[in-house]
CHARMM-style PDB file with segment names, atoms N, HN, CA, C and O in Angstrom:
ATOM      1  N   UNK     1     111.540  32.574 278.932  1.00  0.00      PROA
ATOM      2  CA  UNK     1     110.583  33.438 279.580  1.00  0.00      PROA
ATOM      3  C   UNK     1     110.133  34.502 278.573  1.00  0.00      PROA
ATOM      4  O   UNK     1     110.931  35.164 277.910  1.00  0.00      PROA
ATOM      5  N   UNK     2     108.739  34.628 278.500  1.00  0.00      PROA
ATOM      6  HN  UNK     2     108.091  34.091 279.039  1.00  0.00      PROA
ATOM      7  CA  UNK     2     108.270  35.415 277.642  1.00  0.00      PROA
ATOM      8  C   UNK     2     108.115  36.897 278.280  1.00  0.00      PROA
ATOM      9  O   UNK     2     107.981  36.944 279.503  1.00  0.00      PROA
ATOM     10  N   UNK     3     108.122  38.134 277.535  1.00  0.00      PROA
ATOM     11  HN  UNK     3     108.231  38.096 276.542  1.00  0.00      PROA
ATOM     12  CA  UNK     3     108.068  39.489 277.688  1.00  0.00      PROA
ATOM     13  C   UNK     3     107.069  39.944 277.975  1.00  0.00      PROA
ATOM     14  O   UNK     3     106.159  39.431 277.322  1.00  0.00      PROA
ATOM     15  N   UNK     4     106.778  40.613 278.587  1.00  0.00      PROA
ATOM     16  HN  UNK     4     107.517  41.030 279.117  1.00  0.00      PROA
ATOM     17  CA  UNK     4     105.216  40.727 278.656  1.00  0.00      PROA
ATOM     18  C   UNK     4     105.168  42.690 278.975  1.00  0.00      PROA
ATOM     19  O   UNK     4     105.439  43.128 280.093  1.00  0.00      PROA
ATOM     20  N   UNK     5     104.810  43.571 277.868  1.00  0.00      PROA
ATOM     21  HN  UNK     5     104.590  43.216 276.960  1.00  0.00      PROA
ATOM     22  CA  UNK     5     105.187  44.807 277.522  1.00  0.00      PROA
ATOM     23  C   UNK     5     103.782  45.371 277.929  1.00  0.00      PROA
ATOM     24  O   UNK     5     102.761  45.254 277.252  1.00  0.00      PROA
ATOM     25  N   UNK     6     103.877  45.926 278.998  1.00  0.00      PROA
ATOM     26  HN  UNK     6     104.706  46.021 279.548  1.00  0.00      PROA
ATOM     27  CA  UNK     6     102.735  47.096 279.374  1.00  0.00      PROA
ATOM     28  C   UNK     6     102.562  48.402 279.603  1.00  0.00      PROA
ATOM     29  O   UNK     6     103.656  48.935 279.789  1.00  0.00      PROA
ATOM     30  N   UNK     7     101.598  49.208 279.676  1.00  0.00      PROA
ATOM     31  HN  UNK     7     100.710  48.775 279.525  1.00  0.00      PROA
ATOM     32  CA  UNK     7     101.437  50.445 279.944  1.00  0.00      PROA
ATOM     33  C   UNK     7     102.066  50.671 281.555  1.00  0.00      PROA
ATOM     34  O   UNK     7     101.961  49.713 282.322  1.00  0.00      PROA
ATOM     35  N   UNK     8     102.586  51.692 281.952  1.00  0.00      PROA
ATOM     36  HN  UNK     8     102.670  52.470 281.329  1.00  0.00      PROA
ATOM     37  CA  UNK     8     103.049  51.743 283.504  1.00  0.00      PROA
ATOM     38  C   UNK     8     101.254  51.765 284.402  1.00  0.00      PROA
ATOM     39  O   UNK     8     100.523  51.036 285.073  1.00  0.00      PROA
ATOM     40  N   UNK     9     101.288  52.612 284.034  1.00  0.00      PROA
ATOM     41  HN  UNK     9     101.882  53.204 283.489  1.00  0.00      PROA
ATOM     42  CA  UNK     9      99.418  52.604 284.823  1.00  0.00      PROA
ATOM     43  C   UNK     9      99.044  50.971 284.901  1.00  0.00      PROA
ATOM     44  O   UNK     9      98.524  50.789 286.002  1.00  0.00      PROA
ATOM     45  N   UNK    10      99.120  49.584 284.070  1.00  0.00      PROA
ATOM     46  HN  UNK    10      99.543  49.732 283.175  1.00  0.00      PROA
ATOM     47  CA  UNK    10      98.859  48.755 283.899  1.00  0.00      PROA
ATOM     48  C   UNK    10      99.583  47.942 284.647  1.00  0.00      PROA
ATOM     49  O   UNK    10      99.047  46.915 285.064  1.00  0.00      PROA
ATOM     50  N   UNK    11     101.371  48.320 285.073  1.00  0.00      PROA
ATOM     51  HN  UNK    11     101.806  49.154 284.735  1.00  0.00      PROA
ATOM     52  CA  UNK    11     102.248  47.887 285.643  1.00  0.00      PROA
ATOM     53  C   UNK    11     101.545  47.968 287.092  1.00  0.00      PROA
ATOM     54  O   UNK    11     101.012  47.116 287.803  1.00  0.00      PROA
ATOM     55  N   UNK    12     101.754  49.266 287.218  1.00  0.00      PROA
ATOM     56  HN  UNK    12     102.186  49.957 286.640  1.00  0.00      PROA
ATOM     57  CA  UNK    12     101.130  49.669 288.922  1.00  0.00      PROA
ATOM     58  C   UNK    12     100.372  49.196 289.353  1.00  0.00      PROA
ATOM     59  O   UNK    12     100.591  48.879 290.523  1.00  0.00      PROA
ATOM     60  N   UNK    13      98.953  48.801 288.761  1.00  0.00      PROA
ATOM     61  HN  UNK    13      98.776  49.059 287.811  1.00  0.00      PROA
ATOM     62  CA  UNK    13      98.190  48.005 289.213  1.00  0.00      PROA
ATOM     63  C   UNK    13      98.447  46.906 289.499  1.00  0.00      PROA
ATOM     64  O   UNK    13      98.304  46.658 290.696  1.00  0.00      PROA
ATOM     65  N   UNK    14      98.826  46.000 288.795  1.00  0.00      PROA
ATOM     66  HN  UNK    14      98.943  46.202 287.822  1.00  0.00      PROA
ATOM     67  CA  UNK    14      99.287  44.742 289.095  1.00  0.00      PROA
ATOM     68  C   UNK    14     100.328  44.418 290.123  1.00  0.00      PROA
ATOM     69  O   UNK    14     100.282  43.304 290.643  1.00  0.00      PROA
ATOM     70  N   UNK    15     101.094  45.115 290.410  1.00  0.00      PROA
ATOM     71  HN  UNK    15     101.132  46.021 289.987  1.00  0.00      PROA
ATOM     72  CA  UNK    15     102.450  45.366 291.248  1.00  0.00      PROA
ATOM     73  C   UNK    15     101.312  46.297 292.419  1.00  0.00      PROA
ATOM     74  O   UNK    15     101.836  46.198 293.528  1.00  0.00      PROA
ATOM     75  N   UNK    16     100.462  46.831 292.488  1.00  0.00      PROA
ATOM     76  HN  UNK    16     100.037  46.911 291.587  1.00  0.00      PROA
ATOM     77  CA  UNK    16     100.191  47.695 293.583  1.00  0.00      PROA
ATOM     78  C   UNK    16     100.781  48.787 293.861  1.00  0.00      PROA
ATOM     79  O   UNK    16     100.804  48.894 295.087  1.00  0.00      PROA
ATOM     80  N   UNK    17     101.272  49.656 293.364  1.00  0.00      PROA
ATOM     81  HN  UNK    17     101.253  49.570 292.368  1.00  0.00      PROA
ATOM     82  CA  UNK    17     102.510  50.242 293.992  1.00  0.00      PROA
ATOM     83  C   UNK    17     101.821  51.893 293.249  1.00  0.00      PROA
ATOM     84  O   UNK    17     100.614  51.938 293.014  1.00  0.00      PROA
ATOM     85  N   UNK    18     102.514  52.857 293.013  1.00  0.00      PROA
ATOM     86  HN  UNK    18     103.495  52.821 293.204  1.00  0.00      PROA
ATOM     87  CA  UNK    18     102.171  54.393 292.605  1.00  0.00      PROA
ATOM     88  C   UNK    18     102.307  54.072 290.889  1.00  0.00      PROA
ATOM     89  O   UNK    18     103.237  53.390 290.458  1.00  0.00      PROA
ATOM     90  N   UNK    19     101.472  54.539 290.179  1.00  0.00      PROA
ATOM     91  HN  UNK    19     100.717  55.093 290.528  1.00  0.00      PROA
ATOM     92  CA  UNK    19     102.360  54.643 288.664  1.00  0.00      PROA
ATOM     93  C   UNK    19     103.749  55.922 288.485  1.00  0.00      PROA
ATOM     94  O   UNK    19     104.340  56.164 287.433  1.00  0.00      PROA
ATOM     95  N   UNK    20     104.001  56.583 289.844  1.00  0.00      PROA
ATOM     96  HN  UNK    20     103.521  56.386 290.699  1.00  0.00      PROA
ATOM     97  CA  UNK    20     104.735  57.717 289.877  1.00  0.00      PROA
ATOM     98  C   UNK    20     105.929  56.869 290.091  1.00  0.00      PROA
ATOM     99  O   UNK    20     106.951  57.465 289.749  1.00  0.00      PROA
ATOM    100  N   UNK    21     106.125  55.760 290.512  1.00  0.00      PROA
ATOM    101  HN  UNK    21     105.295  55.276 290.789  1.00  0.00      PROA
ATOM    102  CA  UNK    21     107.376  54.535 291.225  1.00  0.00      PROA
ATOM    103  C   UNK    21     107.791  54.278 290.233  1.00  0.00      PROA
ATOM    104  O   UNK    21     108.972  54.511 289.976  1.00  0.00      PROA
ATOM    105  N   UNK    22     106.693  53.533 289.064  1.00  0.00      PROA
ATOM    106  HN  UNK    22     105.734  53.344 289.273  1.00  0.00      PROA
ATOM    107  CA  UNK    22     107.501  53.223 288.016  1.00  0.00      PROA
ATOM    108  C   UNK    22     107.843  54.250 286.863  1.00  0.00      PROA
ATOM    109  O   UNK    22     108.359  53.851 285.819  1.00  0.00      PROA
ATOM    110  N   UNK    23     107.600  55.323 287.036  1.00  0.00      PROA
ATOM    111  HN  UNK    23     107.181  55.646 287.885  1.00  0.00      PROA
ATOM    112  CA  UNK    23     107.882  56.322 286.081  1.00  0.00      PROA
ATOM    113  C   UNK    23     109.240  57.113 286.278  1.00  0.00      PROA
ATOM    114  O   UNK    23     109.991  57.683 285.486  1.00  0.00      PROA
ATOM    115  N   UNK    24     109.261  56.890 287.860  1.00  0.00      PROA
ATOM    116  HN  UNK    24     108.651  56.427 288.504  1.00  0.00      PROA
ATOM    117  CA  UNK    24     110.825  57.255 288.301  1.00  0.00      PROA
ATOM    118  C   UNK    24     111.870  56.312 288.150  1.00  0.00      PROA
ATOM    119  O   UNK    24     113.061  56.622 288.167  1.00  0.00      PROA
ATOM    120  N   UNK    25     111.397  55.065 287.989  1.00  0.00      PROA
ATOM    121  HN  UNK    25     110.430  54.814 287.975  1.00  0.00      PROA
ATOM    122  CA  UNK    25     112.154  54.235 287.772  1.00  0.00      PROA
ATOM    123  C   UNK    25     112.859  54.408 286.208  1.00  0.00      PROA
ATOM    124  O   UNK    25     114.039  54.643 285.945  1.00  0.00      PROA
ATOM    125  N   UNK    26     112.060  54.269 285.559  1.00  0.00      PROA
ATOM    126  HN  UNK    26     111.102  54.078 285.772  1.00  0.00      PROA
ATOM    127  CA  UNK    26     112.003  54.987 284.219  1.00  0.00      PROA
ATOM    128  C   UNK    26     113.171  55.970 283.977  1.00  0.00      PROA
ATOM    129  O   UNK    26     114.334  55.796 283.614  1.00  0.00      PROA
ATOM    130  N   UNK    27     112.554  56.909 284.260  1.00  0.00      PROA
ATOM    131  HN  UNK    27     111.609  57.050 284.555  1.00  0.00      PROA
ATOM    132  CA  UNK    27     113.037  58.397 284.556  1.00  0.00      PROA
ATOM    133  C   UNK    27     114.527  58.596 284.689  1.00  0.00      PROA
ATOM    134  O   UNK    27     115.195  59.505 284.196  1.00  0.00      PROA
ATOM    135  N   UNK    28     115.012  57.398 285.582  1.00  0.00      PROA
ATOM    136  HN  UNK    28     114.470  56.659 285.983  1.00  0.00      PROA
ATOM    137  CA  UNK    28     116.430  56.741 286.402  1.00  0.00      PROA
ATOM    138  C   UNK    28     117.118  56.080 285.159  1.00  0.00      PROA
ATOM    139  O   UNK    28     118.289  56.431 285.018  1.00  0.00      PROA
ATOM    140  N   UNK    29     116.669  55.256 284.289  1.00  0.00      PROA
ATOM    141  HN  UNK    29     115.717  54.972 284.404  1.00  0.00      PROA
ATOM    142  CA  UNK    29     117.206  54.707 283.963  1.00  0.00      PROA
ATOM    143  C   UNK    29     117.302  52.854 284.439  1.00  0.00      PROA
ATOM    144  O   UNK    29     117.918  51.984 283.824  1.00  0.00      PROA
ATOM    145  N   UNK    30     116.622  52.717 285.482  1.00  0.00      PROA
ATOM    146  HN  UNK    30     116.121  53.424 285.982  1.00  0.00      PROA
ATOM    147  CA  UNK    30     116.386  51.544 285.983  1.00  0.00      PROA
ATOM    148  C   UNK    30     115.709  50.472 285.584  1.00  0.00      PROA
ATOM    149  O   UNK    30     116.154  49.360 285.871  1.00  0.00      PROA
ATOM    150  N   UNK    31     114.562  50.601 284.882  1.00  0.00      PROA
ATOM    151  HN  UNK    31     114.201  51.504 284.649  1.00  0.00      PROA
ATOM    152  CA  UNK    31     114.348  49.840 284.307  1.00  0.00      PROA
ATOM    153  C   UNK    31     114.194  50.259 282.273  1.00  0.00      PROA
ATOM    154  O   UNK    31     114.678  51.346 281.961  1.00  0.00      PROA
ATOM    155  N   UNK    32     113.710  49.606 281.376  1.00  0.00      PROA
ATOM    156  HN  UNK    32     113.316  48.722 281.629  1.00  0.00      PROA
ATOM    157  CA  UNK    32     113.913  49.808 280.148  1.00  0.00      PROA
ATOM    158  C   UNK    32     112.234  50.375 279.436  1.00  0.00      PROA
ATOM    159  O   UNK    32     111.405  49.506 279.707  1.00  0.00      PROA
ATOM    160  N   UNK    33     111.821  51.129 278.928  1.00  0.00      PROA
ATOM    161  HN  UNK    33     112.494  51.835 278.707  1.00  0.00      PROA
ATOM    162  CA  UNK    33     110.817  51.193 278.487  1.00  0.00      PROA
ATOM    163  C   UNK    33     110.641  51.576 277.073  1.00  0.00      PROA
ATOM    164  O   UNK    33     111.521  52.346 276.687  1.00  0.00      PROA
ATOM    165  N   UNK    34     109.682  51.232 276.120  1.00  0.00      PROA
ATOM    166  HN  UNK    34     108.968  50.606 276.434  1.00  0.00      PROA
ATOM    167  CA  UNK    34     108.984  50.919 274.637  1.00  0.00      PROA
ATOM    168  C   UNK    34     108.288  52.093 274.269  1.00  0.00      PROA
ATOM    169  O   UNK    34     107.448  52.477 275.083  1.00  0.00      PROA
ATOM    170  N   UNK    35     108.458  52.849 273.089  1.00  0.00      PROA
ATOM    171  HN  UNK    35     109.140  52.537 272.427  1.00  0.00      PROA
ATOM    172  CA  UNK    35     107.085  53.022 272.512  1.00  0.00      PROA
ATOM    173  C   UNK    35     105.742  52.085 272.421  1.00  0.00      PROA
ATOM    174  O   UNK    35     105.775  50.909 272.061  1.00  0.00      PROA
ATOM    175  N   UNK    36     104.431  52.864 272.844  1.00  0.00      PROA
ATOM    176  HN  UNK    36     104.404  53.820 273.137  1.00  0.00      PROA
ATOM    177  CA  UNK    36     103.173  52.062 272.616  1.00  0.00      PROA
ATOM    178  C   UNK    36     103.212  52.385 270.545  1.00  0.00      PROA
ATOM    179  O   UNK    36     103.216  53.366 269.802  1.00  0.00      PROA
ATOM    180  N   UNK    37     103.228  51.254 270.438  1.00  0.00      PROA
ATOM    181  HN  UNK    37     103.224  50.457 271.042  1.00  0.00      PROA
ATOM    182  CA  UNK    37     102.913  51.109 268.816  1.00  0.00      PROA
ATOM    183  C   UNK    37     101.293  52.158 268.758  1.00  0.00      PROA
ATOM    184  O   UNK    37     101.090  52.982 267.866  1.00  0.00      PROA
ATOM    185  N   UNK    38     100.571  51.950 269.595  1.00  0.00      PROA
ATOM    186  HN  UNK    38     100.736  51.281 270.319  1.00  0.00      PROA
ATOM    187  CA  UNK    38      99.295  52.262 269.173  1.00  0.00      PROA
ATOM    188  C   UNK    38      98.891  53.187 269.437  1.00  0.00      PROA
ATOM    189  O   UNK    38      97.740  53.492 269.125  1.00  0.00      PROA
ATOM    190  N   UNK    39      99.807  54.092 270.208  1.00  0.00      PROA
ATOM    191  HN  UNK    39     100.742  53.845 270.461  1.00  0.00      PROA
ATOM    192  CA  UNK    39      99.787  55.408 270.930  1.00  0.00      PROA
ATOM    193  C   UNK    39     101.196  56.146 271.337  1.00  0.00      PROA
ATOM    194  O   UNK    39     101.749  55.808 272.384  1.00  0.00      PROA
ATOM    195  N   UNK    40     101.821  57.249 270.422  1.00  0.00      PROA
ATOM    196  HN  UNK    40     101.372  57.524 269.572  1.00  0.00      PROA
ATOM    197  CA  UNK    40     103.589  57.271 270.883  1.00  0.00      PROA
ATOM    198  C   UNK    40     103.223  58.159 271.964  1.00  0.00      PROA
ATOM    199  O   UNK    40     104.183  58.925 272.047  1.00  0.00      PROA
ATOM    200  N   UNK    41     102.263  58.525 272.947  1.00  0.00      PROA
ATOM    201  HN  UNK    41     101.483  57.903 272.880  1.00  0.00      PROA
ATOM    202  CA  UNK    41     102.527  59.161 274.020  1.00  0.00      PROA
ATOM    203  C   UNK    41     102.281  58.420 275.538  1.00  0.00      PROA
ATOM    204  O   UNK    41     102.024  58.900 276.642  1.00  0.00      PROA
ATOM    205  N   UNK    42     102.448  57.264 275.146  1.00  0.00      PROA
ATOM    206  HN  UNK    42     102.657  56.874 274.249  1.00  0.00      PROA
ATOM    207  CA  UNK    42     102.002  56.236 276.470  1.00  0.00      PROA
ATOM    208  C   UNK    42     103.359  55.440 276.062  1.00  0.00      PROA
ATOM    209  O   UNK    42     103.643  55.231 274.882  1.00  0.00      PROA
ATOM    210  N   UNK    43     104.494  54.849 277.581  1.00  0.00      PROA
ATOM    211  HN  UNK    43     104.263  55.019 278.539  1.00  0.00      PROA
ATOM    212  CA  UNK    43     105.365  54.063 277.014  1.00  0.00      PROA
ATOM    213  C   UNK    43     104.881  53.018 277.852  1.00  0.00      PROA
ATOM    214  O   UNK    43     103.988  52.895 278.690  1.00  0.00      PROA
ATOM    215  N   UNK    44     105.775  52.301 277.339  1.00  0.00      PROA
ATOM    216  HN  UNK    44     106.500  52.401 276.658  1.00  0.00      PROA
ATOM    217  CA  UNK    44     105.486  50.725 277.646  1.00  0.00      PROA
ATOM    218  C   UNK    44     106.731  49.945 278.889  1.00  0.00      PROA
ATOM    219  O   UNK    44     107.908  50.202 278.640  1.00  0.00      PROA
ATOM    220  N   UNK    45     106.555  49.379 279.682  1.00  0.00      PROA
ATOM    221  HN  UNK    45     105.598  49.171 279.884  1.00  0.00      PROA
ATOM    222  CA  UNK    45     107.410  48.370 280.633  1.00  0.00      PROA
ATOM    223  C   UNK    45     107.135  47.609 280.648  1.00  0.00      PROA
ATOM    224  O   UNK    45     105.948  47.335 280.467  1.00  0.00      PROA
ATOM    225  N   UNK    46     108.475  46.349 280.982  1.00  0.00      PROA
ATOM    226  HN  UNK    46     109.439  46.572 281.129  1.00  0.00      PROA
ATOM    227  CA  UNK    46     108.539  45.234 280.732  1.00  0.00      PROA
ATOM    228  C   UNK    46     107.818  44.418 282.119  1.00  0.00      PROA
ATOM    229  O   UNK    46     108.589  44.632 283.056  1.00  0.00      PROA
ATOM    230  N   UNK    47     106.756  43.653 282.555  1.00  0.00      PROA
ATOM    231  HN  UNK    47     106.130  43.479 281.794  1.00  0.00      PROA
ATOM    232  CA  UNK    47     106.290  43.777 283.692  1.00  0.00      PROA
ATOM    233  C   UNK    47     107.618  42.780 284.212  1.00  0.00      PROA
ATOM    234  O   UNK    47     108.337  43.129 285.149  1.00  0.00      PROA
ATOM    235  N   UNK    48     107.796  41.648 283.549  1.00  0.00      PROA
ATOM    236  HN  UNK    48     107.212  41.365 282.789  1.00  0.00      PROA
ATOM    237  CA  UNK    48     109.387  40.660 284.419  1.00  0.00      PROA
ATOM    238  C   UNK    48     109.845  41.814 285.039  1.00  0.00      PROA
ATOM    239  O   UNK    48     109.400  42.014 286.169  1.00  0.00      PROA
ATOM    240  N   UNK    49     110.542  42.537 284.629  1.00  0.00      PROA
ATOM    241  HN  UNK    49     110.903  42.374 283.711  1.00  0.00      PROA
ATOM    242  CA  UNK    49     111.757  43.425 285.156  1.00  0.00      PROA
ATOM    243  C   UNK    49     111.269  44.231 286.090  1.00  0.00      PROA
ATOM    244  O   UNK    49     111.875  44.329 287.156  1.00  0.00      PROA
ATOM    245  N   UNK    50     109.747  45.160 285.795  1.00  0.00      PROA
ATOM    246  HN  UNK    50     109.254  45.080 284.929  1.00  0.00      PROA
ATOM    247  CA  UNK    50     109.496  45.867 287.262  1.00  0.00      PROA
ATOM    248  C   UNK    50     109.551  44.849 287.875  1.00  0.00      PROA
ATOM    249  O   UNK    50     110.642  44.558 288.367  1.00  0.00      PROA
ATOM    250  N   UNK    51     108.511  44.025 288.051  1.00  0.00      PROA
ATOM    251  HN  UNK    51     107.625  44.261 287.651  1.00  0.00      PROA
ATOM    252  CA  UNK    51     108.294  42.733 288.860  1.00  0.00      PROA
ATOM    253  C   UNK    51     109.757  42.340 289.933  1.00  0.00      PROA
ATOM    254  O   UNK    51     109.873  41.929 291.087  1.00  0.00      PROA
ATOM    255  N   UNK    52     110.473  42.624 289.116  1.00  0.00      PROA
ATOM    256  HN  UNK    52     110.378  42.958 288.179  1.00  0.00      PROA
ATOM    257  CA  UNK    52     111.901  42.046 289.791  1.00  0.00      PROA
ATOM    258  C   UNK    52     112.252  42.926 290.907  1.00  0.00      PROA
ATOM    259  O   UNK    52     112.335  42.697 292.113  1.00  0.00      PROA
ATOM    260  N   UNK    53     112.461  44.118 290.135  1.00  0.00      PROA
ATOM    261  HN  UNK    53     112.394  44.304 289.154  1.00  0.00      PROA
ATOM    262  CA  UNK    53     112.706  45.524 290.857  1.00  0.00      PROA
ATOM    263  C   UNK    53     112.498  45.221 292.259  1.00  0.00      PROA
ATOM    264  O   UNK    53     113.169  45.085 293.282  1.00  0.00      PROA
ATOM    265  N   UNK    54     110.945  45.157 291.772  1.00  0.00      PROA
ATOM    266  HN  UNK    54     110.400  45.267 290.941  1.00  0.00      PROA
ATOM    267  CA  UNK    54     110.276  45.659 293.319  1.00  0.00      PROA
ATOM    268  C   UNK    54     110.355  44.586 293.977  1.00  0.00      PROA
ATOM    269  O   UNK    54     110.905  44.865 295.042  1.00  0.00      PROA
ATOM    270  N   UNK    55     109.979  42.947 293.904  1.00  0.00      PROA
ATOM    271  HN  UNK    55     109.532  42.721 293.038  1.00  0.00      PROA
ATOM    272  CA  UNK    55     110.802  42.054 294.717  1.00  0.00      PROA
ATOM    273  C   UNK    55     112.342  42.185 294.737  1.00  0.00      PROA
ATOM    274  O   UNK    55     112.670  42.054 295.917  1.00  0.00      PROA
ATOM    275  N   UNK    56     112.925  42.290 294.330  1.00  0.00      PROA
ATOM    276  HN  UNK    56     112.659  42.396 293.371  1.00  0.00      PROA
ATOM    277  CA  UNK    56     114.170  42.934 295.137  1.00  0.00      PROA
ATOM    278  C   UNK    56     114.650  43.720 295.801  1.00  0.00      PROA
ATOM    279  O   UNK    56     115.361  43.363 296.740  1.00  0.00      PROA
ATOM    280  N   UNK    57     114.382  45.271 295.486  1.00  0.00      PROA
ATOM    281  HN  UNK    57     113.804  45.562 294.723  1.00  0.00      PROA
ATOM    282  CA  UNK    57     113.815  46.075 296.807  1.00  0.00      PROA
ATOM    283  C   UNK    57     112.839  46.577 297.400  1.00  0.00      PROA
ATOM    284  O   UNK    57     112.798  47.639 298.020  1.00  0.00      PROA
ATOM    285  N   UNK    58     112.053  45.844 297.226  1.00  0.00      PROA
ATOM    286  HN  UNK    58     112.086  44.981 296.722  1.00  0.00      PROA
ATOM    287  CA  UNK    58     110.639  46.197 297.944  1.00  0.00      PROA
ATOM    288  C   UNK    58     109.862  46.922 297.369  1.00  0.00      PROA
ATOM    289  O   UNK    58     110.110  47.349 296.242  1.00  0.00      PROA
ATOM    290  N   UNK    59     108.267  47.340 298.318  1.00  0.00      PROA
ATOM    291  HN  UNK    59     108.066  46.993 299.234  1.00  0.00      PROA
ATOM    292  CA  UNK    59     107.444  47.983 297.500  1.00  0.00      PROA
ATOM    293  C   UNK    59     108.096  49.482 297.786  1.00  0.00      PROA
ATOM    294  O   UNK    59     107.277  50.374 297.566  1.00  0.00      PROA
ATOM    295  N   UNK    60     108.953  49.790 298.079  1.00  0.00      PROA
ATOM    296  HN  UNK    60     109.619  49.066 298.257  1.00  0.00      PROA
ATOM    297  CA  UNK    60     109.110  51.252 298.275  1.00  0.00      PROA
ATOM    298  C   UNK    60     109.980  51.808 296.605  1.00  0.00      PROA
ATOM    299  O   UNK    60     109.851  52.855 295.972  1.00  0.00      PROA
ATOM    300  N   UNK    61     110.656  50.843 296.396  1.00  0.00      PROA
ATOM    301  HN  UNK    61     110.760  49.992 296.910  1.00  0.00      PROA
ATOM    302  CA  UNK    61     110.939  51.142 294.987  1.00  0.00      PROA
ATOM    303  C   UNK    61     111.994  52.445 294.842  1.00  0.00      PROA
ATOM    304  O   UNK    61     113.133  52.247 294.418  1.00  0.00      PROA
ATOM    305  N   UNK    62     111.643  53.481 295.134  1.00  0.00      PROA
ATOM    306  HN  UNK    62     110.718  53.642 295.478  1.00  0.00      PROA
ATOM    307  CA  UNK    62     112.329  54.688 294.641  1.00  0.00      PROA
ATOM    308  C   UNK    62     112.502  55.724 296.056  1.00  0.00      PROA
ATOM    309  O   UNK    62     112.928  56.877 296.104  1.00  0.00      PROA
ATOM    310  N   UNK    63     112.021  54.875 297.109  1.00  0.00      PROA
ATOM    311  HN  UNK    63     111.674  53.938 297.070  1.00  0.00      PROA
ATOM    312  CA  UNK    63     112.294  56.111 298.565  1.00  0.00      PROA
ATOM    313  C   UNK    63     111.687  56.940 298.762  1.00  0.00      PROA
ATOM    314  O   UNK    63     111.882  57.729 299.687  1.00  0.00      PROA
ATOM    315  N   UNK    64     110.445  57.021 297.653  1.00  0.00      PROA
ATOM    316  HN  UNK    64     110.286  56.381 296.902  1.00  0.00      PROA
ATOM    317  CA  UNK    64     109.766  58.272 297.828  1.00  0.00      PROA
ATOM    318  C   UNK    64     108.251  57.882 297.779  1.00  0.00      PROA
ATOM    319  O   UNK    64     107.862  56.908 297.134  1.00  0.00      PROA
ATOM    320  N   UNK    65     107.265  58.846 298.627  1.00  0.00      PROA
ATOM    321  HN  UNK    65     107.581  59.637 299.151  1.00  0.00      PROA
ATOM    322  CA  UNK    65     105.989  58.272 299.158  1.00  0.00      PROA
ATOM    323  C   UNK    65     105.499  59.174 297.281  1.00  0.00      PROA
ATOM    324  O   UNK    65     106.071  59.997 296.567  1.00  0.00      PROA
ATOM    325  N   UNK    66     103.828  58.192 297.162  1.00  0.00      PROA
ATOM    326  HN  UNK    66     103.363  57.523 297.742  1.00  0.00      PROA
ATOM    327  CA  UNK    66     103.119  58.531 296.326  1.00  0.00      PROA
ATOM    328  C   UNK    66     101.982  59.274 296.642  1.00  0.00      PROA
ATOM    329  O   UNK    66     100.939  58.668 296.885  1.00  0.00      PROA
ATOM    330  N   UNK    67     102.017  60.428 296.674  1.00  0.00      PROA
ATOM    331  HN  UNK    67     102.865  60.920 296.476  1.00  0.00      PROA
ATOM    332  CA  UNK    67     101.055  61.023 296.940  1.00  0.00      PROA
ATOM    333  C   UNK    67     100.019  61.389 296.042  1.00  0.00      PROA
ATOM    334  O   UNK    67      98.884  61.666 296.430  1.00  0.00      PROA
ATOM    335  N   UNK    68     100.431  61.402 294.661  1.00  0.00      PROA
ATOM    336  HN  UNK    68     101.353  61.177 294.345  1.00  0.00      PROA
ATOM    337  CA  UNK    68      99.770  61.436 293.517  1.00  0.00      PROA
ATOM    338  C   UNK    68      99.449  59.801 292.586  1.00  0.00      PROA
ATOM    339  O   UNK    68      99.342  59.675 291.366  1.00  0.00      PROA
ATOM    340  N   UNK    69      99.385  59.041 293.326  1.00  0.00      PROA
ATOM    341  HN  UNK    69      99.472  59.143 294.317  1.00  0.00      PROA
ATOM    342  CA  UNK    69      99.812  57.686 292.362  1.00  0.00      PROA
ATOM    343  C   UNK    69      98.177  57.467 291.992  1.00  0.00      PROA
ATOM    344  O   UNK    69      98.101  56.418 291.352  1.00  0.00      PROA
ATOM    345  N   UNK    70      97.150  57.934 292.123  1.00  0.00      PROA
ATOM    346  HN  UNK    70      97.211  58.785 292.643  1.00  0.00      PROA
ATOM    347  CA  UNK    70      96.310  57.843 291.258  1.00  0.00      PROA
ATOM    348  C   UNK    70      95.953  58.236 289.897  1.00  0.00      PROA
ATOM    349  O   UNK    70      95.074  57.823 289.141  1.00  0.00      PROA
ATOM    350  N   UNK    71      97.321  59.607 289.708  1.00  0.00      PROA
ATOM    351  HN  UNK    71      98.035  59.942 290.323  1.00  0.00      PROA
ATOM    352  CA  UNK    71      97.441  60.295 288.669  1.00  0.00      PROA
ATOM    353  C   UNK    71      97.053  59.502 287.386  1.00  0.00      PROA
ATOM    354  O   UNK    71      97.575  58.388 287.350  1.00  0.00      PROA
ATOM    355  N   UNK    72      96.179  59.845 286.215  1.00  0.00      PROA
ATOM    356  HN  UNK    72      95.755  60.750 286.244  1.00  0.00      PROA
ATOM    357  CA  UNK    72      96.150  59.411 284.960  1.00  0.00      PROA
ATOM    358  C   UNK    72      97.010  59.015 284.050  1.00  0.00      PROA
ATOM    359  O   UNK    72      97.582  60.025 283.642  1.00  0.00      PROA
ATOM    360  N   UNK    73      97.402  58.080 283.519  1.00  0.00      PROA
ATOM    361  HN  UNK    73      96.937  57.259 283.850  1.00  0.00      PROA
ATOM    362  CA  UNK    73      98.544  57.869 282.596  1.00  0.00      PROA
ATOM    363  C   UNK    73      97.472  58.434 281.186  1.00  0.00      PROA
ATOM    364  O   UNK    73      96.368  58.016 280.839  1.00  0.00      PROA
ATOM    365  N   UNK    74      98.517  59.760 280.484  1.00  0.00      PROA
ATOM    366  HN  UNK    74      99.414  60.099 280.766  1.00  0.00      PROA
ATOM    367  CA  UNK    74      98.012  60.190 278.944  1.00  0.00      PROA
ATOM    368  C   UNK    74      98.458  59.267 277.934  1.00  0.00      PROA
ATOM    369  OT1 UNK    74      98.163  59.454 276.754  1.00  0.00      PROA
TER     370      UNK     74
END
């Protein structure tokens, strides 16, 4: 299975979910995240592993509502 390394903003979309979900995830320690080679202030997630996350526990992810999940990734 190949890796497939994205921006979280890029994650969220695809997954649907807050980019604030996967940043807490992050944040936690839960899942693993990269320097962007092309930018060191944007990191990178592995989409397999969110992907997993959140089919495994759902779209709620972290227990907490997104009230900001439109927020900009810098």
């Amino acid at each position: 299975m190949s890796e497939e390394w994205i921006t979280m903003q890029e994650a969220a979309k695809r997954l649907k979910v807050g980019r604030n979900k996967i940043s807490r995830l992050s944040s936690r320690g839960l899942i693993q995240t990269k320097e962007n080679p092309l930018d060191a202030r944007v990191r990178l997630v592995n989409l397999t592993e969110v992907r997993t996350i959140f089919e495994t526990y759902g779209q709620s992810g972290s227990g907490k509502d997104d009230d900001d999940e439109d927020e900009e990734e810098v």
